[in-house]
Structures are given as C-alpha cells and as structure tokens.
PDB file of N, CA, C, O and CB in Angstrom:
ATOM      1  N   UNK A   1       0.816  -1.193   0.000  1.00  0.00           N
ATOM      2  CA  UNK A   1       0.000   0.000   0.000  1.00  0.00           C
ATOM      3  C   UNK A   1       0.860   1.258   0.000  1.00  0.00           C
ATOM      4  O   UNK A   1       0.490   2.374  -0.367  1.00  0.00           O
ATOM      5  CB  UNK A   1      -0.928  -0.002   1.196  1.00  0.00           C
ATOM      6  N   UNK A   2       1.982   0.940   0.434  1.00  0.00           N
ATOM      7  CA  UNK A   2       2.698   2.571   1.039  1.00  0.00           C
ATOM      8  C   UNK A   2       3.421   2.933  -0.473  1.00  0.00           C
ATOM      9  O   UNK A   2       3.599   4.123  -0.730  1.00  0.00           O
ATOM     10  CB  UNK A   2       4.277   2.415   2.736  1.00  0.00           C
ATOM     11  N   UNK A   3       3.927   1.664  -1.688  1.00  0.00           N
ATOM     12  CA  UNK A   3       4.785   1.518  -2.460  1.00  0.00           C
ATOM     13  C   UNK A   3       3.400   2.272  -3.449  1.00  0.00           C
ATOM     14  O   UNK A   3       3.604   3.163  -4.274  1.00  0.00           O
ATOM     15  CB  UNK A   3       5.598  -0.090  -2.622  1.00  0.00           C
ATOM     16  N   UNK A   4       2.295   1.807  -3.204  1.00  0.00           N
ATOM     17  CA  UNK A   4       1.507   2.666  -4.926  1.00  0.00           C
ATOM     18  C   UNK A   4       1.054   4.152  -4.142  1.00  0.00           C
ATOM     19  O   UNK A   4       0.719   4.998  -4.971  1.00  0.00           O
ATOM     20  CB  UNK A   4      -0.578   1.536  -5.872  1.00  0.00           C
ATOM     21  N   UNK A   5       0.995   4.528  -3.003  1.00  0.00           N
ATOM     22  CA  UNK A   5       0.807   5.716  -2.457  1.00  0.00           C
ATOM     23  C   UNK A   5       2.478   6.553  -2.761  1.00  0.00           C
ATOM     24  O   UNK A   5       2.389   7.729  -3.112  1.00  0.00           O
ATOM     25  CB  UNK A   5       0.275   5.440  -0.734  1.00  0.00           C
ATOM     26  N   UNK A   6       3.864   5.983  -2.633  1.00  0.00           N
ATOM     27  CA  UNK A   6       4.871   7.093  -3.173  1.00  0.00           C
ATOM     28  C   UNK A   6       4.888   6.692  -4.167  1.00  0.00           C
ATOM     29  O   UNK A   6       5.911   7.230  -4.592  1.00  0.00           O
ATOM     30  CB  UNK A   6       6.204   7.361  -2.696  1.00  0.00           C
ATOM     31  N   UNK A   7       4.372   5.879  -5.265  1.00  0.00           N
ATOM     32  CA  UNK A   7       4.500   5.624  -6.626  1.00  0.00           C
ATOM     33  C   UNK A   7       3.620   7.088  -6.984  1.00  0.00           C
ATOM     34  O   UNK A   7       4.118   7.892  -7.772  1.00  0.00           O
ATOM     35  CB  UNK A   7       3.834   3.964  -7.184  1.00  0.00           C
ATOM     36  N   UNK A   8       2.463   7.323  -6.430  1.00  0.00           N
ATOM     37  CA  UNK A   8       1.531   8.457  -6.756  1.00  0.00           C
ATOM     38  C   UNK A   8       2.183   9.882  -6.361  1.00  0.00           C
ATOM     39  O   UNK A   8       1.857  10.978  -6.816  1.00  0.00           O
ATOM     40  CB  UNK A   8       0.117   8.241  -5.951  1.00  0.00           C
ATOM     41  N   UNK A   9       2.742   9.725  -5.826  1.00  0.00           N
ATOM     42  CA  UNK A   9       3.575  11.380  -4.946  1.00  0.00           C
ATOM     43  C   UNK A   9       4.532  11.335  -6.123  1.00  0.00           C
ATOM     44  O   UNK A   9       4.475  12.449  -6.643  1.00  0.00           O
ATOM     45  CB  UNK A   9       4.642  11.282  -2.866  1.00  0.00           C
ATOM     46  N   UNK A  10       5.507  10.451  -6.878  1.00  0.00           N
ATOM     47  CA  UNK A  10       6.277  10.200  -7.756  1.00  0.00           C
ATOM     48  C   UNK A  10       5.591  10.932  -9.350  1.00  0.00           C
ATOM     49  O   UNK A  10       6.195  11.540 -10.234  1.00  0.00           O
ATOM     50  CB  UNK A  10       6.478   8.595  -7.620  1.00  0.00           C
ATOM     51  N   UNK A  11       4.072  10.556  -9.237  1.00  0.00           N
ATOM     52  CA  UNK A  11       3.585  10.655 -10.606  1.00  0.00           C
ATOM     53  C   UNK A  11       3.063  11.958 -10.527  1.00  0.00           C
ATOM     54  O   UNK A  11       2.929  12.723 -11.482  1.00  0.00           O
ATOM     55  CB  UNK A  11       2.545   9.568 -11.088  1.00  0.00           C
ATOM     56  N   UNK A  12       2.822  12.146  -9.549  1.00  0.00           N
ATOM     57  CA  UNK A  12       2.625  13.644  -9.450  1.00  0.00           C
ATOM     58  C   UNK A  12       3.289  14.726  -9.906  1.00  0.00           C
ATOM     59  O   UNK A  12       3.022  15.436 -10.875  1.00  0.00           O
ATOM     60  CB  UNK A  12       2.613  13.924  -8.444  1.00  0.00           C
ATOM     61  N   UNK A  13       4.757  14.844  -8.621  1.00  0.00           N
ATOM     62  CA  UNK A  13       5.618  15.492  -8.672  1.00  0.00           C
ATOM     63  C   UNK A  13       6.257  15.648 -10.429  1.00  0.00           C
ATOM     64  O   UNK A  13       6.451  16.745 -10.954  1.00  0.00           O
ATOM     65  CB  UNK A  13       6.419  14.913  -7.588  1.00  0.00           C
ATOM     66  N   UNK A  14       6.486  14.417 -11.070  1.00  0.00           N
ATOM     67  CA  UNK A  14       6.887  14.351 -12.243  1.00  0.00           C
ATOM     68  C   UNK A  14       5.683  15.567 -13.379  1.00  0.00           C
ATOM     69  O   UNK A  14       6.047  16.639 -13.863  1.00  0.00           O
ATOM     70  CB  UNK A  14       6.890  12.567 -12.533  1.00  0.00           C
ATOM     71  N   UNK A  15       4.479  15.021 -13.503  1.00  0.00           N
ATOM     72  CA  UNK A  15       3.519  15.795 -14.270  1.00  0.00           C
ATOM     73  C   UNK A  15       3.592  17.333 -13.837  1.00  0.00           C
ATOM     74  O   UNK A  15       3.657  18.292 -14.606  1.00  0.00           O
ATOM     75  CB  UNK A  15       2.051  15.194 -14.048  1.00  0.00           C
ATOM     76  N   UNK A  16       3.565  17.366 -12.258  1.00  0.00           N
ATOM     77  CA  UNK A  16       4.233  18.756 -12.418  1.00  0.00           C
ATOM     78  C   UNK A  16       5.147  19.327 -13.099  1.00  0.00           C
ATOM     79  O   UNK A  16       4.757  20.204 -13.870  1.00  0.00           O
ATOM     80  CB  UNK A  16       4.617  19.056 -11.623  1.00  0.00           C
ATOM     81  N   UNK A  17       7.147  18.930 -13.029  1.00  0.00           N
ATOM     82  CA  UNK A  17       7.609  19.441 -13.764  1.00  0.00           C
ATOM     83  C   UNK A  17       7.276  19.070 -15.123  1.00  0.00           C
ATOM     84  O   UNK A  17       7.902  19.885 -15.801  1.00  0.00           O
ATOM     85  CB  UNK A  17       8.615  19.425 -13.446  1.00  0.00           C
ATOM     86  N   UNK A  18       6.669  18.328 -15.876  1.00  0.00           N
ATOM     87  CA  UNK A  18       6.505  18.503 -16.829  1.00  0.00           C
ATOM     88  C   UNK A  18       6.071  19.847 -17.684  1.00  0.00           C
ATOM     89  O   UNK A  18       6.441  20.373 -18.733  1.00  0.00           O
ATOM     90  CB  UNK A  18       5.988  17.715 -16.823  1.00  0.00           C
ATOM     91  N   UNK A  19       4.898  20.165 -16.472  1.00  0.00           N
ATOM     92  CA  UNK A  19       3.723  21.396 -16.988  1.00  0.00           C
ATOM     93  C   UNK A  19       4.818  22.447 -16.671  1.00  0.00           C
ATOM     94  O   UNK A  19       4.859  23.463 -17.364  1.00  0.00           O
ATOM     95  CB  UNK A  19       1.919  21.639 -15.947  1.00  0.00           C
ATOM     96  N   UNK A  20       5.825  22.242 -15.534  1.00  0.00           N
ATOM     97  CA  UNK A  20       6.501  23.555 -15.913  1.00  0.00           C
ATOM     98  C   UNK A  20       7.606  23.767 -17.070  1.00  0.00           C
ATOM     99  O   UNK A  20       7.861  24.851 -17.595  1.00  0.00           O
ATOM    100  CB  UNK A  20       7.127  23.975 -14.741  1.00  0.00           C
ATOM    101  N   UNK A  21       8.131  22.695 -17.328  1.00  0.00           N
ATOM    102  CA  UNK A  21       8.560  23.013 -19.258  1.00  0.00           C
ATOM    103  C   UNK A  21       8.010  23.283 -20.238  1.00  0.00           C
ATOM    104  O   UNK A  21       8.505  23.711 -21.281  1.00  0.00           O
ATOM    105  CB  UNK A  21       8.978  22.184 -19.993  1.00  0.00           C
ATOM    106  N   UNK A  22       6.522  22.975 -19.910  1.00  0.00           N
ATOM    107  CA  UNK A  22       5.563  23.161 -20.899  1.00  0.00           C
ATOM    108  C   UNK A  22       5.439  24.167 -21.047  1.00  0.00           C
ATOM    109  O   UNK A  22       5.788  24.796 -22.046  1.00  0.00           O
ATOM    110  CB  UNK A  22       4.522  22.733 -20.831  1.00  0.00           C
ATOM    111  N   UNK A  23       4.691  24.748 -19.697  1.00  0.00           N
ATOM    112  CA  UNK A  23       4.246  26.174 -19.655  1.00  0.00           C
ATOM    113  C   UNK A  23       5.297  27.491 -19.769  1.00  0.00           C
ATOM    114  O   UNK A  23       4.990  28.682 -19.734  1.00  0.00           O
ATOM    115  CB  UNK A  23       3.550  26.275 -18.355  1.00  0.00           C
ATOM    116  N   UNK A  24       6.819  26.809 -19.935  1.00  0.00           N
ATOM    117  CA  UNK A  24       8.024  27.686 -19.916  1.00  0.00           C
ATOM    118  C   UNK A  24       8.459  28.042 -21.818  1.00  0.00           C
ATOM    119  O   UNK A  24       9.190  28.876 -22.353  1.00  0.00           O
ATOM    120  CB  UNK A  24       9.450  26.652 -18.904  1.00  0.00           C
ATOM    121  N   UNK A  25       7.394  26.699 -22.464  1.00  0.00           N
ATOM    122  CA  UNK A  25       7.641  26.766 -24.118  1.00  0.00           C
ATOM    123  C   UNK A  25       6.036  27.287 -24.450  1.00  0.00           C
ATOM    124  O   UNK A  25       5.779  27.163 -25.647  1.00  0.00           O
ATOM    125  CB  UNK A  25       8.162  24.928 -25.015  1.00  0.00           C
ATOM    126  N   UNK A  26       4.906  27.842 -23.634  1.00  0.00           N
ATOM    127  CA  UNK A  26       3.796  28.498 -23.589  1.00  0.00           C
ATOM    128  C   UNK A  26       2.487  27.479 -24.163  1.00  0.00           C
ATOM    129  O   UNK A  26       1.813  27.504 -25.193  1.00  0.00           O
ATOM    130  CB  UNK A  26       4.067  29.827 -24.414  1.00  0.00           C
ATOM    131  N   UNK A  27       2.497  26.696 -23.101  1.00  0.00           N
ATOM    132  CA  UNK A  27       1.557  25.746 -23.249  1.00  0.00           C
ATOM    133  C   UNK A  27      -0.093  26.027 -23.033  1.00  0.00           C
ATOM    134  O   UNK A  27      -0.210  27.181 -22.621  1.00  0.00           O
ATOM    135  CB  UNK A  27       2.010  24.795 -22.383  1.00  0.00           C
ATOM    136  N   UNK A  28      -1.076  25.538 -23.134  1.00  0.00           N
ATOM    137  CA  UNK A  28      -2.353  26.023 -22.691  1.00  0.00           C
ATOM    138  C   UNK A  28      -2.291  26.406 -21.474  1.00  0.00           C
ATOM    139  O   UNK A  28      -1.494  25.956 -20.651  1.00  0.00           O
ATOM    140  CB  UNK A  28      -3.357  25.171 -22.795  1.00  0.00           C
ATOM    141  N   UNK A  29      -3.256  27.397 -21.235  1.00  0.00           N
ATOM    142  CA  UNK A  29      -3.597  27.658 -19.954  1.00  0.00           C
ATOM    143  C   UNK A  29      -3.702  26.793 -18.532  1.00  0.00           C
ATOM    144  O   UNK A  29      -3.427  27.416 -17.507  1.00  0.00           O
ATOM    145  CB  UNK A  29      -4.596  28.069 -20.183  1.00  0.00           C
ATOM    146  N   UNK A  30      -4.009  25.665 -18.437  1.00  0.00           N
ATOM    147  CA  UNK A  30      -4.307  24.500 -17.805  1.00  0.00           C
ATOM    148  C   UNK A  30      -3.106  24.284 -17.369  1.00  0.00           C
ATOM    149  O   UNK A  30      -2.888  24.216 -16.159  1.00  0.00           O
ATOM    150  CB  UNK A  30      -4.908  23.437 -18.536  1.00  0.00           C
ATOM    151  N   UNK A  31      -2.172  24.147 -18.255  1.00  0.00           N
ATOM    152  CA  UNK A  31      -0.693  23.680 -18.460  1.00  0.00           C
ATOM    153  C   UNK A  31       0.014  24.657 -17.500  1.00  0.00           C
ATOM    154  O   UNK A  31       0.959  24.260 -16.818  1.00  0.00           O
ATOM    155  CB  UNK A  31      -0.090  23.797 -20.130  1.00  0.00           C
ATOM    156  N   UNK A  32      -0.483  26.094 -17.427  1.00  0.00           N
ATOM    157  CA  UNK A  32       0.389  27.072 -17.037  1.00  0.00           C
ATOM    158  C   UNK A  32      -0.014  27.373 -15.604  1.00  0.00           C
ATOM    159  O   UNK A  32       0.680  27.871 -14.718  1.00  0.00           O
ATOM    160  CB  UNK A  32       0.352  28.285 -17.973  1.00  0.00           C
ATOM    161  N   UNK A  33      -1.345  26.945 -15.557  1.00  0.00           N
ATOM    162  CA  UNK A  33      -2.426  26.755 -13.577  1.00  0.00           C
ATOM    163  C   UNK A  33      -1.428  25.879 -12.792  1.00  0.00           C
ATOM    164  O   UNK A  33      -0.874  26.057 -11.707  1.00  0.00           O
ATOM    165  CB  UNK A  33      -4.502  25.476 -13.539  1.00  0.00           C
ATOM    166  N   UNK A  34      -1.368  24.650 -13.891  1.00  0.00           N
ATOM    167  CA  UNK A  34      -0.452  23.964 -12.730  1.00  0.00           C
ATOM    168  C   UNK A  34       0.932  23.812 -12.500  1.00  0.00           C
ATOM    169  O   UNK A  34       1.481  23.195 -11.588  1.00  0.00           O
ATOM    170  CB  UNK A  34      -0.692  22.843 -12.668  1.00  0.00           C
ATOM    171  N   UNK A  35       1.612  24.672 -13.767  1.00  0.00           N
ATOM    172  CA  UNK A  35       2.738  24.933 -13.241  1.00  0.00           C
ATOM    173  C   UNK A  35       3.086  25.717 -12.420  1.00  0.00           C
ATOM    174  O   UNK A  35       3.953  25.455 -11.586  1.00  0.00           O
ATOM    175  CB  UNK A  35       3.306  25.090 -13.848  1.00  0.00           C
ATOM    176  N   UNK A  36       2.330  27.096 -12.516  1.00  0.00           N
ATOM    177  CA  UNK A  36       2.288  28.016 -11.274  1.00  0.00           C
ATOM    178  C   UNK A  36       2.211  27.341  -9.742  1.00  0.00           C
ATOM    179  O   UNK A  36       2.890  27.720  -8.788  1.00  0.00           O
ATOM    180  CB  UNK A  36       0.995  28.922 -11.454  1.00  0.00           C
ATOM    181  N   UNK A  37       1.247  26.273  -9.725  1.00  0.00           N
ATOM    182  CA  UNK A  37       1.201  26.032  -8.105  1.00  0.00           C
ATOM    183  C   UNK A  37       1.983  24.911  -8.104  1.00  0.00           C
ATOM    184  O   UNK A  37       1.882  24.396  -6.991  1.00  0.00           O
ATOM    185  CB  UNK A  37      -0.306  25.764  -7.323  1.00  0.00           C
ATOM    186  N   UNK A  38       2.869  24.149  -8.962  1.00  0.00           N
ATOM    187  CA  UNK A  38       3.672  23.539  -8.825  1.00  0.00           C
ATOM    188  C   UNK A  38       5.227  24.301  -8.455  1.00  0.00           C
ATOM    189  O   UNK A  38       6.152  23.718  -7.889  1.00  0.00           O
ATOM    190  CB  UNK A  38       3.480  22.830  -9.857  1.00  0.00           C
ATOM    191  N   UNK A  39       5.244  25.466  -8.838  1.00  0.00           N
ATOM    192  CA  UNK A  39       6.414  26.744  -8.338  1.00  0.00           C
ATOM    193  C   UNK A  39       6.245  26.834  -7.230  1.00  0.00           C
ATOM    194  O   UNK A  39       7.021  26.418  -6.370  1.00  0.00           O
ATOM    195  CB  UNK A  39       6.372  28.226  -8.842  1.00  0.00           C
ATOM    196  N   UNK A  40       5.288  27.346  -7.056  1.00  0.00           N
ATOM    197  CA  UNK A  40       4.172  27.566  -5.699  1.00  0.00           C
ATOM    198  C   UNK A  40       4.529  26.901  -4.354  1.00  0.00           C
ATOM    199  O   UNK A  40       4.982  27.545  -3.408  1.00  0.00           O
ATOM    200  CB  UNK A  40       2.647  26.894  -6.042  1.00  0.00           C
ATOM    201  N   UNK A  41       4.334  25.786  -4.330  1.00  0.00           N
ATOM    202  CA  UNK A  41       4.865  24.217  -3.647  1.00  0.00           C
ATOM    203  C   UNK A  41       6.322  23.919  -3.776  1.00  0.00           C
ATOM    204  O   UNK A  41       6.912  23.129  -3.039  1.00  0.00           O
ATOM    205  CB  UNK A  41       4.142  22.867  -4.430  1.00  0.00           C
ATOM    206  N   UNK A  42       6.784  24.482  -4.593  1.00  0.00           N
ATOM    207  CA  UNK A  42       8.470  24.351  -4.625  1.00  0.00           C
ATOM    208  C   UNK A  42       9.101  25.184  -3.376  1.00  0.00           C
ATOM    209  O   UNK A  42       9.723  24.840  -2.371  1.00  0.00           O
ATOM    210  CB  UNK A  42       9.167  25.063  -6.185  1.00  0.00           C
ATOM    211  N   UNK A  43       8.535  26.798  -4.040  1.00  0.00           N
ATOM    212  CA  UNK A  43       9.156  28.099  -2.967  1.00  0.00           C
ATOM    213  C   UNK A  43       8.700  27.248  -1.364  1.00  0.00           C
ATOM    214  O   UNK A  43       9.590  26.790  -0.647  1.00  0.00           O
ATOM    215  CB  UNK A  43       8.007  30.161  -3.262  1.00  0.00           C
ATOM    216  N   UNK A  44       7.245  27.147  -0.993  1.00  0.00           N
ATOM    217  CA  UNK A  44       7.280  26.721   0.203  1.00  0.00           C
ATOM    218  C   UNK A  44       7.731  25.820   0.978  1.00  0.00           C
ATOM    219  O   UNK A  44       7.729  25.850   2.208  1.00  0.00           O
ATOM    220  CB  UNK A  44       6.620  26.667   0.369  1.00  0.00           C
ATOM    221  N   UNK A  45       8.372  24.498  -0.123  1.00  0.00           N
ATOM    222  CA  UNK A  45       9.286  23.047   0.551  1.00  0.00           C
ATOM    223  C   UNK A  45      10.659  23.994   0.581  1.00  0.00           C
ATOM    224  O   UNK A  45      11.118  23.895   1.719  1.00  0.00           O
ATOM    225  CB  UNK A  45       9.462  21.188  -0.748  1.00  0.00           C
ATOM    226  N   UNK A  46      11.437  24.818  -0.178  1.00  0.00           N
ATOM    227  CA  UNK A  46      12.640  25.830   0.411  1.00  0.00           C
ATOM    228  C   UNK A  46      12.621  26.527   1.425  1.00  0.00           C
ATOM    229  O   UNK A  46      13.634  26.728   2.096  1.00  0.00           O
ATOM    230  CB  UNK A  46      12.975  26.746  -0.301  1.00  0.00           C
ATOM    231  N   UNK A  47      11.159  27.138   1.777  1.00  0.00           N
ATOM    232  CA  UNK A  47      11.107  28.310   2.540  1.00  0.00           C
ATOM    233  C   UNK A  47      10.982  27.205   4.068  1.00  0.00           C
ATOM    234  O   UNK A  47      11.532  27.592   5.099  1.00  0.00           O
ATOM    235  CB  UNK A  47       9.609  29.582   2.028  1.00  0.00           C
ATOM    236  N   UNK A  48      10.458  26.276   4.054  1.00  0.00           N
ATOM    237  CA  UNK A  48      10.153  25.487   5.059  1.00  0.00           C
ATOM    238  C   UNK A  48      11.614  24.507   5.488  1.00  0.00           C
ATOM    239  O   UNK A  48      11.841  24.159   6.647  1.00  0.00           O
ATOM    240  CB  UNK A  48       8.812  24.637   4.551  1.00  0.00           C
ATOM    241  N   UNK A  49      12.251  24.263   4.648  1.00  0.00           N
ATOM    242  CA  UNK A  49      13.411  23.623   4.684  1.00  0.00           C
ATOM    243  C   UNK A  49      14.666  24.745   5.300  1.00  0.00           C
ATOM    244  O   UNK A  49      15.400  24.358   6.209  1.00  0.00           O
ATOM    245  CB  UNK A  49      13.645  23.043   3.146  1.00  0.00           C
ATOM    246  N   UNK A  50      14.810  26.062   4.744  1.00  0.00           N
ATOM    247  CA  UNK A  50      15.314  27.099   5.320  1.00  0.00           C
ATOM    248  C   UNK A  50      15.291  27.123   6.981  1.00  0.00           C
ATOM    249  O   UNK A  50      16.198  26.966   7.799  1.00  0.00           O
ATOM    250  CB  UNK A  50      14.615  28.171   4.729  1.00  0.00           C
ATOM    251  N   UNK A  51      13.723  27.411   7.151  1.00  0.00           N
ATOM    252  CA  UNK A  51      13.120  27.742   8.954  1.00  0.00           C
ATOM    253  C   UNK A  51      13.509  26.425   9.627  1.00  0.00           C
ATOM    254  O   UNK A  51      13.680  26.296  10.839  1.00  0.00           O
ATOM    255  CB  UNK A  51      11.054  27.998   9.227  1.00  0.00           C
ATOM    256  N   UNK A  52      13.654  25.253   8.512  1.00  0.00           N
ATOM    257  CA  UNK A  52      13.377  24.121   9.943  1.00  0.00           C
ATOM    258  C   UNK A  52      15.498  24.189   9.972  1.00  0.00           C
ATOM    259  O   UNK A  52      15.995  23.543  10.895  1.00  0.00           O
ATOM    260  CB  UNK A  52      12.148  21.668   9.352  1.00  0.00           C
ATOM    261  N   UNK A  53      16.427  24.870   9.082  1.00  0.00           N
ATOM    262  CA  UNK A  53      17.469  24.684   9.172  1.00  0.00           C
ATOM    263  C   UNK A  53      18.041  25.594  10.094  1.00  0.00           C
ATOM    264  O   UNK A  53      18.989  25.199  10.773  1.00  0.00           O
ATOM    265  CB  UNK A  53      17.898  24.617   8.110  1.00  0.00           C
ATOM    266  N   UNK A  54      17.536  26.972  10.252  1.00  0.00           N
ATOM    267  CA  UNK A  54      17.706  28.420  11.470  1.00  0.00           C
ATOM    268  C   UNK A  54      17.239  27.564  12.808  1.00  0.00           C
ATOM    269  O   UNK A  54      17.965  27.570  13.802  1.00  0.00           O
ATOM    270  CB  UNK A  54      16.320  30.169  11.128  1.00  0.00           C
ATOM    271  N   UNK A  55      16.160  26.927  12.791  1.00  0.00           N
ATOM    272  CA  UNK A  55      15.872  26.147  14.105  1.00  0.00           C
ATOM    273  C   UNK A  55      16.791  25.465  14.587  1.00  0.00           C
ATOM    274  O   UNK A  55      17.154  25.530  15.761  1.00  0.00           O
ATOM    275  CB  UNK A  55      14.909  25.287  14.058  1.00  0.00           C
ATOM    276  N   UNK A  56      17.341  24.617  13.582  1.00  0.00           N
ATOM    277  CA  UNK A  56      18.345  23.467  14.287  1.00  0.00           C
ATOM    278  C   UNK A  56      19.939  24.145  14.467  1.00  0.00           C
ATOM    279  O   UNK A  56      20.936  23.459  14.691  1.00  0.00           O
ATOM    280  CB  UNK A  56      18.453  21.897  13.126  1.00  0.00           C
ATOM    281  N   UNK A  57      19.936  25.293  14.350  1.00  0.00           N
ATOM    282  CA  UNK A  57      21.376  25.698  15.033  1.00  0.00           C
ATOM    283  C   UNK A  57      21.998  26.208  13.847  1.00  0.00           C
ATOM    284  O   UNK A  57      23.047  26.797  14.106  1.00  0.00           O
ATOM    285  CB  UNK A  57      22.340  24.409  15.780  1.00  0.00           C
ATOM    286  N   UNK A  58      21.655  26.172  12.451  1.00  0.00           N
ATOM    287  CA  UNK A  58      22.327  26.879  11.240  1.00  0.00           C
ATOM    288  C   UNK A  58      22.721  27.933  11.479  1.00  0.00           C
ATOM    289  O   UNK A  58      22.437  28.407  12.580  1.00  0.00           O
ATOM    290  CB  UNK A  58      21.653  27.083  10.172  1.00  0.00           C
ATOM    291  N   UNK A  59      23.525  28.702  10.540  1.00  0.00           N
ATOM    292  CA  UNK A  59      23.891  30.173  10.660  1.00  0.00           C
ATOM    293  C   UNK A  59      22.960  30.512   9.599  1.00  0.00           C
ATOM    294  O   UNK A  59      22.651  29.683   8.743  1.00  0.00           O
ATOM    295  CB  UNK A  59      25.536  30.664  10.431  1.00  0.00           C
ATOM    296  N   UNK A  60      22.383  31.993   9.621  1.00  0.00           N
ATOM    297  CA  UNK A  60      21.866  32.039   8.150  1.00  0.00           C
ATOM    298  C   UNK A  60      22.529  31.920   6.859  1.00  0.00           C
ATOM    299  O   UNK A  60      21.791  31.569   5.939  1.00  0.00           O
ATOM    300  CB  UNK A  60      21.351  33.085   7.994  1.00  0.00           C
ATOM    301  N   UNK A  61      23.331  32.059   6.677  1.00  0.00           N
ATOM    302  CA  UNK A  61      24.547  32.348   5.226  1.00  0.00           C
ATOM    303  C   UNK A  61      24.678  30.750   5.262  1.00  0.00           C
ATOM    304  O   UNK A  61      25.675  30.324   4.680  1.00  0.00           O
ATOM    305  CB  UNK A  61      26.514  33.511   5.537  1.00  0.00           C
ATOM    306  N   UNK A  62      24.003  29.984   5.731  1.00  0.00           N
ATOM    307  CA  UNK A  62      24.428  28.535   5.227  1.00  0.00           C
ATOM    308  C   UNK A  62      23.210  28.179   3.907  1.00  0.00           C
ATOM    309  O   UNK A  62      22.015  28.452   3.802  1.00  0.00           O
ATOM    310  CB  UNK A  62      24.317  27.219   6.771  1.00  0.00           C
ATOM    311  N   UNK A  63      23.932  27.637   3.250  1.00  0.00           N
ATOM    312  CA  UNK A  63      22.774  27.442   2.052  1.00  0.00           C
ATOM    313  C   UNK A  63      23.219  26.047   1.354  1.00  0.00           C
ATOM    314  O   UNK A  63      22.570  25.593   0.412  1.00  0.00           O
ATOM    315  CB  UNK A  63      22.771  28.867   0.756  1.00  0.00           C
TER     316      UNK A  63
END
C-alpha cells in the first residue's frame, strides 16, 4: 500500500515538472495553472526547509 501511495507522490511530482517546461515553451492555460502552483509548492518546501534549518542551530549564510 505505502509503495503505490509514493508511486503516486512520484507521478505527481513528475507531471508537475513537466507542466513547468511546458508552460516555460507556452503551453495552454491548464498547463500554465499547474505549473504556477507547482512553483508555488516548490518556494514553500525551500522556505520550510530554510526555517526548519535556522531552528536546528544553522547560521543564516548557510545554504
């Protein structure tokens, strides 16, 4: 069960970047919805990965 549930997080994540090459060579609209919130979901797994790295004792200038 757990193997076709990250098989699906896998098929996901992938169709996302797809739509964002797509929508980067000006694909339909549809194409360009979900690349936006596929950006979207990117900035916030960085921005969240950043805060949880200042928490654990990082300096900021670590990247």
């Amino acid at each position: 069960m757990i193997t076709l549930w990250l098989l699906g997080i896998v098929v996901v994540v992938a169709g996302g970047c797809v739509c964002v090459v797509w929508a980067a060579r000006g694909g339909p609209r549809w194409v360009r919805a979900v690349s936006a919130v596929t950006l979207a979901a990117g900035e916030l797994v960085r921005h969240d990965t950043k805060r949880r790295g200042r928490q654990a004792g990082e300096s900021p200038g670590d990247d």
